[in-house]
ROLUM-250666 format. One record per residue (C-alpha): residue number from 1; residue in three letters; chain; x, y, z. Coordinates in Angstrom, 2 decimals, decimal comma. Layout:
BEGIN
<NUM; "ALA"; "A"; <X; Y; Z>>
...
***
This chain:
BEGIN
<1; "UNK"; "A"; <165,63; 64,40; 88,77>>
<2; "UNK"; "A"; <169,24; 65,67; 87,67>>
<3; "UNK"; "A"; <167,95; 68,36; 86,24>>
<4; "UNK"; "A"; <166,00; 69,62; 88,93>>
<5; "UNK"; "A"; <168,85; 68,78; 91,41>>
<6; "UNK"; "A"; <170,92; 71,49; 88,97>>
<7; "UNK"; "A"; <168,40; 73,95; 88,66>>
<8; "UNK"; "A"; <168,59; 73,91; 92,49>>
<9; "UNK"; "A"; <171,97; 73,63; 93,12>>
<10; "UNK"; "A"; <172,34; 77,11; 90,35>>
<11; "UNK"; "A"; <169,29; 78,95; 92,18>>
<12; "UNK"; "A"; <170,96; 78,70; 95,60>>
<13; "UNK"; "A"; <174,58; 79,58; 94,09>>
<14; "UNK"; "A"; <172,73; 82,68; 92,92>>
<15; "UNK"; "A"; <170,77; 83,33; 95,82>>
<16; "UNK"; "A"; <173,94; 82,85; 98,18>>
<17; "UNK"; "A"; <176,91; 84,29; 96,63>>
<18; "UNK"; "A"; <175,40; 87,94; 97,29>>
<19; "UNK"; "A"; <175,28; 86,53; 101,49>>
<20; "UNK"; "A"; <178,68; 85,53; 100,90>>
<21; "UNK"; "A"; <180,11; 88,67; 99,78>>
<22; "UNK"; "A"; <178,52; 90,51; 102,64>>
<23; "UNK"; "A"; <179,92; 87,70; 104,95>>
<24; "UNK"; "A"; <183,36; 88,09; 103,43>>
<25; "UNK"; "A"; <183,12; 92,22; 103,79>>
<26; "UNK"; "A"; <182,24; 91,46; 106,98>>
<27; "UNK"; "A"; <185,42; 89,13; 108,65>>
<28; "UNK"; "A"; <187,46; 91,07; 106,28>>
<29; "UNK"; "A"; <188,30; 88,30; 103,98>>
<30; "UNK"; "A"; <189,41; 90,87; 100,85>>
<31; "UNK"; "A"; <191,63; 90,90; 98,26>>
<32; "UNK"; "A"; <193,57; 94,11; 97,78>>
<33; "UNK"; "A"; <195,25; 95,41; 94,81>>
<34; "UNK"; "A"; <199,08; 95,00; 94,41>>
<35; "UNK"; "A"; <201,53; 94,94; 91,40>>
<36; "UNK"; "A"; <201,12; 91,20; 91,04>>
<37; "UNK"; "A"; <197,42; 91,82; 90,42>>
<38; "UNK"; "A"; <195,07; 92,78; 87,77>>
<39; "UNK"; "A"; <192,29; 94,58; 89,84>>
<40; "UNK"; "A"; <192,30; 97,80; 90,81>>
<41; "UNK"; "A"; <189,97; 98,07; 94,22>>
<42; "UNK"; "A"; <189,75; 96,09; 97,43>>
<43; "UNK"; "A"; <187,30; 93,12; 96,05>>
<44; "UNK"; "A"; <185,55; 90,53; 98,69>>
<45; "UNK"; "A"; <186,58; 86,90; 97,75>>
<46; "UNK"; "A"; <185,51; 83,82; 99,74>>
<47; "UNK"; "A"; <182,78; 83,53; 96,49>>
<48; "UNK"; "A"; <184,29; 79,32; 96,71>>
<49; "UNK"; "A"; <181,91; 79,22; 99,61>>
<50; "UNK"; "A"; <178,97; 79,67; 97,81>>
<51; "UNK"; "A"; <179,92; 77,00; 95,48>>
<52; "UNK"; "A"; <180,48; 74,33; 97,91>>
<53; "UNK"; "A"; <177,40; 75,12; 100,09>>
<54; "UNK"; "A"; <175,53; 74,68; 97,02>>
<55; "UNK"; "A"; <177,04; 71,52; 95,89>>
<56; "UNK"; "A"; <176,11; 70,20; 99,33>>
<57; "UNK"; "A"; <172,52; 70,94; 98,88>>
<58; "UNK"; "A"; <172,44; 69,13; 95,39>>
<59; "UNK"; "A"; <174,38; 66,28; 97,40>>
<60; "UNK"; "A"; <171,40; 65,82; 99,86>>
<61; "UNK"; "A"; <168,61; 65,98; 97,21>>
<62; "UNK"; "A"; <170,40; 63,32; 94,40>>
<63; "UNK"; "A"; <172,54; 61,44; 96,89>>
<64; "UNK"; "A"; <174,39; 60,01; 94,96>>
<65; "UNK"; "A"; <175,64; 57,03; 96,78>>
<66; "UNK"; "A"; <177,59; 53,86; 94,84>>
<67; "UNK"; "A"; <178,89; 51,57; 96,45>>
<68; "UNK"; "A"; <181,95; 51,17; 94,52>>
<69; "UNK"; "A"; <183,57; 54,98; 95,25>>
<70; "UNK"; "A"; <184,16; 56,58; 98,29>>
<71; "UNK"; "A"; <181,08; 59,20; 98,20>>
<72; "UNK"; "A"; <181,57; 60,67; 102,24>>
<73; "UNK"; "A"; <185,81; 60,67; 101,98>>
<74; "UNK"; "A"; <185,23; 62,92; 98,89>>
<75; "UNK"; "A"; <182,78; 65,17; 100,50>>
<76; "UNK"; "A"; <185,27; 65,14; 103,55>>
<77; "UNK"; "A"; <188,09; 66,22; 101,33>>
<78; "UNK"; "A"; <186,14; 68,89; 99,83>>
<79; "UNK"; "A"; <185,61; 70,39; 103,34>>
<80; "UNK"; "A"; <188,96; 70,04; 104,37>>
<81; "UNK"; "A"; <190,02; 72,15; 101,11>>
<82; "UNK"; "A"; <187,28; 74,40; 101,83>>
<83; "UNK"; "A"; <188,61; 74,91; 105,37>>
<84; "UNK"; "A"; <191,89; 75,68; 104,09>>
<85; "UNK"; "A"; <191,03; 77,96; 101,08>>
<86; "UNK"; "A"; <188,60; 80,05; 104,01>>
<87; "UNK"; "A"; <191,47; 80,27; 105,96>>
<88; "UNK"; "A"; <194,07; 81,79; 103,18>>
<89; "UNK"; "A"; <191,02; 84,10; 101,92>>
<90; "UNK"; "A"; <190,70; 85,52; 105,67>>
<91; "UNK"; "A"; <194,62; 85,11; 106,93>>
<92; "UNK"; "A"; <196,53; 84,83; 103,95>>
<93; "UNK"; "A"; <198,07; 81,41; 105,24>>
<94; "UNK"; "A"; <201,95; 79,97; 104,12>>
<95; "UNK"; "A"; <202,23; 78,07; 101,29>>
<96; "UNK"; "A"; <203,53; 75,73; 103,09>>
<97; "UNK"; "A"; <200,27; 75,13; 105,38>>
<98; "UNK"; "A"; <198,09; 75,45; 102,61>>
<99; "UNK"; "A"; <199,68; 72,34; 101,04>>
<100; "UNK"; "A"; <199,29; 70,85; 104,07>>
<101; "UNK"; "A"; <195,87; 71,15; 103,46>>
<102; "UNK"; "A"; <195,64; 70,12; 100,24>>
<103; "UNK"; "A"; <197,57; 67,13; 100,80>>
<104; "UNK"; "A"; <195,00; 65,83; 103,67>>
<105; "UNK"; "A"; <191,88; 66,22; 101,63>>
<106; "UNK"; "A"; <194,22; 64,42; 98,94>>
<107; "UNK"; "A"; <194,89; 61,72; 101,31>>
<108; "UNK"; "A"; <191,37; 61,18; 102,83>>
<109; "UNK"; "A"; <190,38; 60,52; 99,11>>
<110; "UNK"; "A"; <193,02; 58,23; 98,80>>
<111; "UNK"; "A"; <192,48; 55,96; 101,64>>
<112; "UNK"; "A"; <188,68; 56,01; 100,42>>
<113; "UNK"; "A"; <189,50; 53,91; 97,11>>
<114; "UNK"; "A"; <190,26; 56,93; 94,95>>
<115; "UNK"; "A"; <193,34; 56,14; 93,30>>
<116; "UNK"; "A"; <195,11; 55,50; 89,82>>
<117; "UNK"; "A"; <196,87; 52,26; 89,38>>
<118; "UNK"; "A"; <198,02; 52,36; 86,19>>
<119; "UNK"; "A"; <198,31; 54,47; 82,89>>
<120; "UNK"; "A"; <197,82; 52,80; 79,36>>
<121; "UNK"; "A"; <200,60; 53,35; 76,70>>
<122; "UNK"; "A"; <198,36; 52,77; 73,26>>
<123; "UNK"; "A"; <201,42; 53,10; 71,02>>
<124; "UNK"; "A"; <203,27; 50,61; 72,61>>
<125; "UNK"; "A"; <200,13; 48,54; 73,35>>
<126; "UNK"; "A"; <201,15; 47,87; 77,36>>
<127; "UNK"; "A"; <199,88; 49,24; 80,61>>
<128; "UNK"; "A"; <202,36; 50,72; 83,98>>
<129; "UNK"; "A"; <201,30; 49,24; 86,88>>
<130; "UNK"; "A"; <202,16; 52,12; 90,01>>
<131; "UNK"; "A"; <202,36; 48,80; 92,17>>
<132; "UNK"; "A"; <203,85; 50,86; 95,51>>
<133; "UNK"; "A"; <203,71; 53,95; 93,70>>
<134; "UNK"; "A"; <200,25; 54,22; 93,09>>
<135; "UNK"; "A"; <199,55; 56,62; 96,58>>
<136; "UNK"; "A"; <202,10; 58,99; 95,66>>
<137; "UNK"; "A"; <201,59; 59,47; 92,07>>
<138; "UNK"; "A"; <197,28; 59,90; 92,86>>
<139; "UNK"; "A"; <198,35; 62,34; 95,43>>
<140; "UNK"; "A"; <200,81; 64,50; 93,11>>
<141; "UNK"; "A"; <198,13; 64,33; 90,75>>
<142; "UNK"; "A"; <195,03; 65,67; 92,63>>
<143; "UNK"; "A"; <197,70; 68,64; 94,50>>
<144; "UNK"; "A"; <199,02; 69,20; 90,67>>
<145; "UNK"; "A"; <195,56; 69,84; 89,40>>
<146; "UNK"; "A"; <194,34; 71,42; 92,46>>
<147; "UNK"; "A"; <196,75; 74,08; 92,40>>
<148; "UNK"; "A"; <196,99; 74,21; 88,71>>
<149; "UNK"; "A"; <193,05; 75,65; 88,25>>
<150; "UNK"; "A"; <194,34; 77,91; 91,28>>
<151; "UNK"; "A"; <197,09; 79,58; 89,27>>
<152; "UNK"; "A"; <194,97; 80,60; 86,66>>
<153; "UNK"; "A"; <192,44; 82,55; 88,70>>
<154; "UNK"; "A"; <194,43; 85,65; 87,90>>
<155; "UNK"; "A"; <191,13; 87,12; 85,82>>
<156; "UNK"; "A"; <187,44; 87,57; 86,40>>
<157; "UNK"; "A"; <185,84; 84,56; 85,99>>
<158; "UNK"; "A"; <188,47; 82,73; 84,16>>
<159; "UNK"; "A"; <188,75; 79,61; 86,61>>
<160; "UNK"; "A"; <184,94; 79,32; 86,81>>
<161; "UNK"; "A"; <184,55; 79,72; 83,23>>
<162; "UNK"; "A"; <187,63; 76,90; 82,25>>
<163; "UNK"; "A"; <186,58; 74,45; 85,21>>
<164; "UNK"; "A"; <182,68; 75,03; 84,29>>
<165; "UNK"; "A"; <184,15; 73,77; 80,37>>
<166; "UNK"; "A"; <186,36; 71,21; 81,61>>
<167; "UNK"; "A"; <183,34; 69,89; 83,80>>
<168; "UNK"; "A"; <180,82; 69,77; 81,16>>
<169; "UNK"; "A"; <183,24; 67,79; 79,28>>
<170; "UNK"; "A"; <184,20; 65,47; 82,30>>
<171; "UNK"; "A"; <180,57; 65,04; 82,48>>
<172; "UNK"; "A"; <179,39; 64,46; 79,12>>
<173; "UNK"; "A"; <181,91; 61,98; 78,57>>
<174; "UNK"; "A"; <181,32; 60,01; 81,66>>
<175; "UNK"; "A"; <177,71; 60,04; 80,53>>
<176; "UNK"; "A"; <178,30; 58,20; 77,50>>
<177; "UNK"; "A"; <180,55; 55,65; 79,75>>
<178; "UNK"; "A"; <178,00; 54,88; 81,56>>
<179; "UNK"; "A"; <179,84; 56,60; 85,03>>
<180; "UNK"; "A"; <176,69; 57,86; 86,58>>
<181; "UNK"; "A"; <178,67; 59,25; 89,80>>
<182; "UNK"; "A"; <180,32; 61,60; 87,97>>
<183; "UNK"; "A"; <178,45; 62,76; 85,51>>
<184; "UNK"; "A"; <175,39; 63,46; 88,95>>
<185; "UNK"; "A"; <178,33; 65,03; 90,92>>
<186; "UNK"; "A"; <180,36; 66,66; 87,38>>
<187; "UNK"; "A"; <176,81; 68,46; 86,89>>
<188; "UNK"; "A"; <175,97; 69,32; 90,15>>
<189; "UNK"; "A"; <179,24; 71,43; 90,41>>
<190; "UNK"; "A"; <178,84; 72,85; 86,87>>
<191; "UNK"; "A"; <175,14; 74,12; 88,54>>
<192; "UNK"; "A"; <176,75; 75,59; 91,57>>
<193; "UNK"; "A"; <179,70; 77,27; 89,55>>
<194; "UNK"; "A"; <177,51; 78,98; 86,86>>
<195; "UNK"; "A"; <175,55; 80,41; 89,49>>
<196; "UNK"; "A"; <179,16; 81,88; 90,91>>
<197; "UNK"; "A"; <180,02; 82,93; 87,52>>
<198; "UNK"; "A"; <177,19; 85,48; 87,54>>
<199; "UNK"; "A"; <178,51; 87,78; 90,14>>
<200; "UNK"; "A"; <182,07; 86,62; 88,91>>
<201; "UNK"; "A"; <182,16; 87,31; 85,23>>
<202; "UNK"; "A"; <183,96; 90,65; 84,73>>
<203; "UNK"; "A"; <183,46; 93,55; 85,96>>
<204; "UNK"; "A"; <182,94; 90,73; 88,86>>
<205; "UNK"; "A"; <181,43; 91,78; 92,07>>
<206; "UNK"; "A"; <183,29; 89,04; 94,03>>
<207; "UNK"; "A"; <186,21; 86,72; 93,90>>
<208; "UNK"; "A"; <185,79; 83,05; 94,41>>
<209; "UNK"; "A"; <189,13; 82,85; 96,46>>
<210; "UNK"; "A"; <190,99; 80,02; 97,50>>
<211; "UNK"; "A"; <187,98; 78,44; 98,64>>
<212; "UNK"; "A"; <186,58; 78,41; 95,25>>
<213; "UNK"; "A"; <189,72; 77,56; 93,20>>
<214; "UNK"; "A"; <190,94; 74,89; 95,22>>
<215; "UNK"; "A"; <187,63; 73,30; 95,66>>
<216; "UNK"; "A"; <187,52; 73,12; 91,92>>
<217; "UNK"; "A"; <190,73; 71,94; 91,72>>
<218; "UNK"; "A"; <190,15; 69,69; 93,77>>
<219; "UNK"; "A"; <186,38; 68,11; 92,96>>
<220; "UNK"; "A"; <188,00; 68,34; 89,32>>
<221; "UNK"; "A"; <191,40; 66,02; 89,93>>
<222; "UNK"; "A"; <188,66; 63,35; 91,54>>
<223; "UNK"; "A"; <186,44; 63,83; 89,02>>
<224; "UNK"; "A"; <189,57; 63,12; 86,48>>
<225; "UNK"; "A"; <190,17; 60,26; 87,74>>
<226; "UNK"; "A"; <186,83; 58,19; 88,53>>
<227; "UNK"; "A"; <185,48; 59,20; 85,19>>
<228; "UNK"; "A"; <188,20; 57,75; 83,08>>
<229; "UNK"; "A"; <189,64; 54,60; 85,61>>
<230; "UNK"; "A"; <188,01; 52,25; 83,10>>
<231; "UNK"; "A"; <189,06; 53,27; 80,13>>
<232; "UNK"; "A"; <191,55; 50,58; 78,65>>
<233; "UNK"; "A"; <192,61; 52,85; 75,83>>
<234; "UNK"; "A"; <193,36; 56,24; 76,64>>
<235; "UNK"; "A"; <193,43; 56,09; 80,68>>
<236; "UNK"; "A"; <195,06; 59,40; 81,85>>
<237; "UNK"; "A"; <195,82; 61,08; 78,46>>
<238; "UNK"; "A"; <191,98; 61,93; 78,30>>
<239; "UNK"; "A"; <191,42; 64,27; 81,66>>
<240; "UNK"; "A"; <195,23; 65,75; 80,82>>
<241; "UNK"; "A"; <193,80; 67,11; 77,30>>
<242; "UNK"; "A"; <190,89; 68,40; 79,20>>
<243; "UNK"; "A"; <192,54; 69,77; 81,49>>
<244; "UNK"; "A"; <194,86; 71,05; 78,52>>
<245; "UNK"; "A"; <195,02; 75,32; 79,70>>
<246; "UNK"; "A"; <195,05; 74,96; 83,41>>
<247; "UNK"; "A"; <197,83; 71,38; 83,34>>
<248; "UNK"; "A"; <199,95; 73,79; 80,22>>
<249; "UNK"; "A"; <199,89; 77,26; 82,16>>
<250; "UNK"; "A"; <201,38; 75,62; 84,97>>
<251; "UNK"; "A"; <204,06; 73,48; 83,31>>
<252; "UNK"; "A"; <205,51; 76,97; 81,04>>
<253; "UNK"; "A"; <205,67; 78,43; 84,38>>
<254; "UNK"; "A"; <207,98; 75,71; 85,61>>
<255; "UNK"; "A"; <209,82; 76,14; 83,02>>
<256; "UNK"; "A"; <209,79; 79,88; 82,88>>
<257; "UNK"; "A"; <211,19; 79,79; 86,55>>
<258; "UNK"; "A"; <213,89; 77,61; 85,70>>
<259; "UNK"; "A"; <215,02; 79,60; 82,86>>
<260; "UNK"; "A"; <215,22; 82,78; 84,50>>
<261; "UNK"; "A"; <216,44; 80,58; 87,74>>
<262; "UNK"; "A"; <214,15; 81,51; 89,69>>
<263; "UNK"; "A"; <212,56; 79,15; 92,60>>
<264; "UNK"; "A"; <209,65; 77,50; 91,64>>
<265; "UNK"; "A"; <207,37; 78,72; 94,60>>
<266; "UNK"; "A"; <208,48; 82,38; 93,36>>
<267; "UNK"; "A"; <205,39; 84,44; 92,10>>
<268; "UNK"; "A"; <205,34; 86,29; 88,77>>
<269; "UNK"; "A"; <203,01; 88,22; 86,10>>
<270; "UNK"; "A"; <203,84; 86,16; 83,15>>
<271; "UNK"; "A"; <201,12; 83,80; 83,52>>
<272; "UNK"; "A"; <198,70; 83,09; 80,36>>
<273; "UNK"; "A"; <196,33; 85,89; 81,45>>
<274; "UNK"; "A"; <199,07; 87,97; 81,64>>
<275; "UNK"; "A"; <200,98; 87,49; 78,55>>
<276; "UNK"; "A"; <197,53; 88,16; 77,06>>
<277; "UNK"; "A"; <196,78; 91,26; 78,57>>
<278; "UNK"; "A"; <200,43; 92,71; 77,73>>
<279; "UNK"; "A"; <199,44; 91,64; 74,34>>
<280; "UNK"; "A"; <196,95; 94,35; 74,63>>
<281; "UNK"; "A"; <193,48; 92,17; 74,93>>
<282; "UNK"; "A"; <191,15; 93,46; 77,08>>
<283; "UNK"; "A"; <190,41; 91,87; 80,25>>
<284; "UNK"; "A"; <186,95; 90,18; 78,78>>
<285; "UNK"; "A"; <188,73; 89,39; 75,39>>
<286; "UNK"; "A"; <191,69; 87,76; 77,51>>
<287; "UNK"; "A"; <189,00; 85,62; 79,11>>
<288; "UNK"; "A"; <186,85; 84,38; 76,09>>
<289; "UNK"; "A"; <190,24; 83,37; 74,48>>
<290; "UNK"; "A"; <191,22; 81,22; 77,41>>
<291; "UNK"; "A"; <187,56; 79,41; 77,31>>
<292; "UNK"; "A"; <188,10; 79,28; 73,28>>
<293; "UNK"; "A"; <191,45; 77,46; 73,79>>
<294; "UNK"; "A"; <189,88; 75,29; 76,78>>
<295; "UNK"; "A"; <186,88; 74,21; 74,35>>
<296; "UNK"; "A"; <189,74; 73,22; 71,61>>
<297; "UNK"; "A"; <191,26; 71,21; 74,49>>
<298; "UNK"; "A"; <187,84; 69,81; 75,02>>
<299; "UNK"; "A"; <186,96; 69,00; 71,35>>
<300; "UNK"; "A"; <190,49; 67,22; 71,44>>
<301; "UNK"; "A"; <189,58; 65,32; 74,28>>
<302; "UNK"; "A"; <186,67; 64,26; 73,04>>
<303; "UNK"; "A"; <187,96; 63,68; 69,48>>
<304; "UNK"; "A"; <190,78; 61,39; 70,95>>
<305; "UNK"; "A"; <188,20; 59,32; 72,36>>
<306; "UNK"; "A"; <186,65; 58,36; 69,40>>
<307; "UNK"; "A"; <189,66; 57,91; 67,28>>
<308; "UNK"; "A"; <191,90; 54,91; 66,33>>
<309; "UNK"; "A"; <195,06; 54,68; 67,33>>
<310; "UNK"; "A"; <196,87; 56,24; 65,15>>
<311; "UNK"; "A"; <194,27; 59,09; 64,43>>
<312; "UNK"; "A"; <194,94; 59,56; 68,61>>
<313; "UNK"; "A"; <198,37; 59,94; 67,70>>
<314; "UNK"; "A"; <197,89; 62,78; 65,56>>
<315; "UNK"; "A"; <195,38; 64,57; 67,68>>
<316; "UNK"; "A"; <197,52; 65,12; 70,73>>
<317; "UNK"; "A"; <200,80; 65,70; 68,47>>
<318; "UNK"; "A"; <198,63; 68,50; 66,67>>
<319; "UNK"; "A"; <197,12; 69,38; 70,00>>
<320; "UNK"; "A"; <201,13; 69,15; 71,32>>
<321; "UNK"; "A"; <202,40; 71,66; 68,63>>
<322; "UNK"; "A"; <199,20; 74,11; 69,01>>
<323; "UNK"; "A"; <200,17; 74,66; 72,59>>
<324; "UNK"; "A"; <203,69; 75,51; 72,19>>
<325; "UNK"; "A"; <203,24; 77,58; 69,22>>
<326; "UNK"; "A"; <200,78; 79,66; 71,29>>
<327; "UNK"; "A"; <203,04; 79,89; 74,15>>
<328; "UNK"; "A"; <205,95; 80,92; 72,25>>
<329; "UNK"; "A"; <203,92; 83,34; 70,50>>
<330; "UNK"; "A"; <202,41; 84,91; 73,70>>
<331; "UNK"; "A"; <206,02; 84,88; 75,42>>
<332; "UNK"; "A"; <204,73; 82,32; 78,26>>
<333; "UNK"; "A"; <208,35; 81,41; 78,63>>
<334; "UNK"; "A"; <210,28; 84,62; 77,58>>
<335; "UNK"; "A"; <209,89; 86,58; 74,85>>
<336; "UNK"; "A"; <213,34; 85,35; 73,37>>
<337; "UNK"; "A"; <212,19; 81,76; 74,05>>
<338; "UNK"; "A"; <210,94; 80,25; 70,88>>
<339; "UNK"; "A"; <212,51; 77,03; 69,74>>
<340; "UNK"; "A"; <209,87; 76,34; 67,29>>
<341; "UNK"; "A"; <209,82; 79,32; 65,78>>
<342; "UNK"; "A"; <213,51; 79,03; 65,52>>
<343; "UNK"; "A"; <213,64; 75,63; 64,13>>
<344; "UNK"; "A"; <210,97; 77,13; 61,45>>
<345; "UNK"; "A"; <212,79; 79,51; 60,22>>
<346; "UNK"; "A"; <215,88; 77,73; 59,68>>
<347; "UNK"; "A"; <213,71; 74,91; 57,96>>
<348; "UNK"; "A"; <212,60; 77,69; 55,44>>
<349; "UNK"; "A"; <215,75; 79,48; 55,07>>
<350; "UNK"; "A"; <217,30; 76,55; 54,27>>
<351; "UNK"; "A"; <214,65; 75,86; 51,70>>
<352; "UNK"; "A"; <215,03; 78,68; 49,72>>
<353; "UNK"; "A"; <218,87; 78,64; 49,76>>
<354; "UNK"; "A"; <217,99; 74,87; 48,20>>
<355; "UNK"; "A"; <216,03; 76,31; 45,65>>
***
């Protein structure tokens, strides 16, 4: 029955994404070129749409209902972050009410039962309650990871093509726990996203927008955190390593910004895709290398689950090292920014002045 739901839910993306576009063309909901941006022609977005509409149809056909998660305060927050990316895509909304919007949908999940409570410390073998603060951290989280897949829809179909990897990991691995919520709703996305990805995939033929991006974001920060509430072991480590090149890309740009003291809100063209493309990769090979490091996040992920303690330990410090190595290397920060690299060097030097 899944797999019918899936091939459904990927026929209709395909079939709708083309109505979209012409929908999109038509109320003028476009993205134009500018120096911020890759693309050189006006390009229709609003592609998100397509997504969700298709989700909803594999919704009605597996409904799947349990009575233990909050399956209509989900759906709701998907449409309020669907209302809200439709609205940027067409008016190009403030910041300021867009995170308005994301932080309703956030909170009509929250009120349904969707929440963490607590993160696991394996090393030191104890668990943080959130007691009062378990509302505000779930909200920070599911904004955080909403607007992190957001950020790095800077290419053609890089944000389909990382959330469709992060989501067949999120539902794989919530198959073999037994979560069968997620892994019904996990696939049903990946369906409706792969059907995106066909008109989106460069030279793409339409943007999935706001709409699309923060509905990922969105249905992927839930996702996050239902599939891996029962773990005793690994709790919220797991979905971060998934969520390793979207969670990463955003936290170097923090950081970036407050190097170069700049505000934190302030837009720039130093993001991964970016520092890629200056690297001289072309646009597709700048996109398979983001999925290639999104699968190594994955394969950590999935690694970590199956390891002991201390064979966790050395996945995410390997998996810890990788990333800045590769963002020093690529100049996520600043090209002058390269502690690592630094420390390396003197480690060596001093080395051979030993010997």
């Amino acid at each position: 029955m899944l797999l019918i739901t899936a091939i459904v839910c990927f026929l209709a993306s395909v079939a709708l994404t083309p109505l979209v576009k012409k929908f999109a063309i038509y109320i003028g909901a476009v993205d134009k070129p500018n120096q911020r941006k890759v693309h050189q022609r006006v390009m229709p977005r609003l592609g998100g749409l397509a997504i969700f509409i298709s989700m909803v149809i594999g919704f009605a056909i597996a409904q799947p209902f349990d009575d233990d998660i909050a399956t209509w305060p989900i759906l709701l927050g998907a449409t309020i972050i669907v209302i809200t990316g439709v609205f940027d895509d067409r008016f190009e909304i403030s910041p300021k009410v867009k995170l308005l919007g994301q932080i309703l949908a956030a909170g009509v999940v929250i009120y349904g039962g969707v929440q963490v409570e607590s993160i696991n410390l394996p090393l030191f073998e104890a668990t943080i309650e959130f007691g009062i603060f378990t509302i505000p951290f779930t909200l920070l989280w599911i904004v955080g990871i909403t607007n992190a897949i957001n950020l790095i829809d800077g290419l053609d179909g890089l944000a389909a093509g990382v959330s469709s990897i992060v989501l067949i990991t999120i539902s794989a691995m919530a198959m073999v726990m037994g979560n069968t919520f997620v892994v019904v709703m996990g696939t049903i996305l990946l369906a409706s996203t792969l059907g995106f990805l066909i008109y989106n995939f460069h030279p793409a033929k339409i943007f999935m927008g706001d709409t699309g991006a923060l509905l990922l974001g969105f249905m992927i920060s839930v996702f996050s955190i239902l599939g891996f509430k029962s773990i005793t072991v690994y709790s919220l480590i797991l979905p971060i390593i998934i969520l390793g090149v979207p969670i990463s890309d955003t936290l170097f740009a923090i950081i970036r910004r407050i190097v170069n003291k700049k505000p934190l809100s302030a837009p720039d063209k130093s993001h991964l895709h970016h520092c890629l493309l200056r690297l001289g990769f072309s646009h597709r090979q700048t996109v398979l290398i983001i999925y290639a490091m999104s699968a190594f996040f994955a394969i950590a992920a999935v690694m970590l689950s199956n390891s002991t303690l201390w064979g966790a330990t050395l996945i995410i410090a390997v998996v810890l090292l990788v990333t800045q190595l590769v963002a020093e290397r690529v100049g996520l920060v600043s090209e002058n920014y390269r502690p690592v690299h630094k420390l390396f060097r003197k480690i060596t030097a001093s080395g051979r002045r030993s010997a």
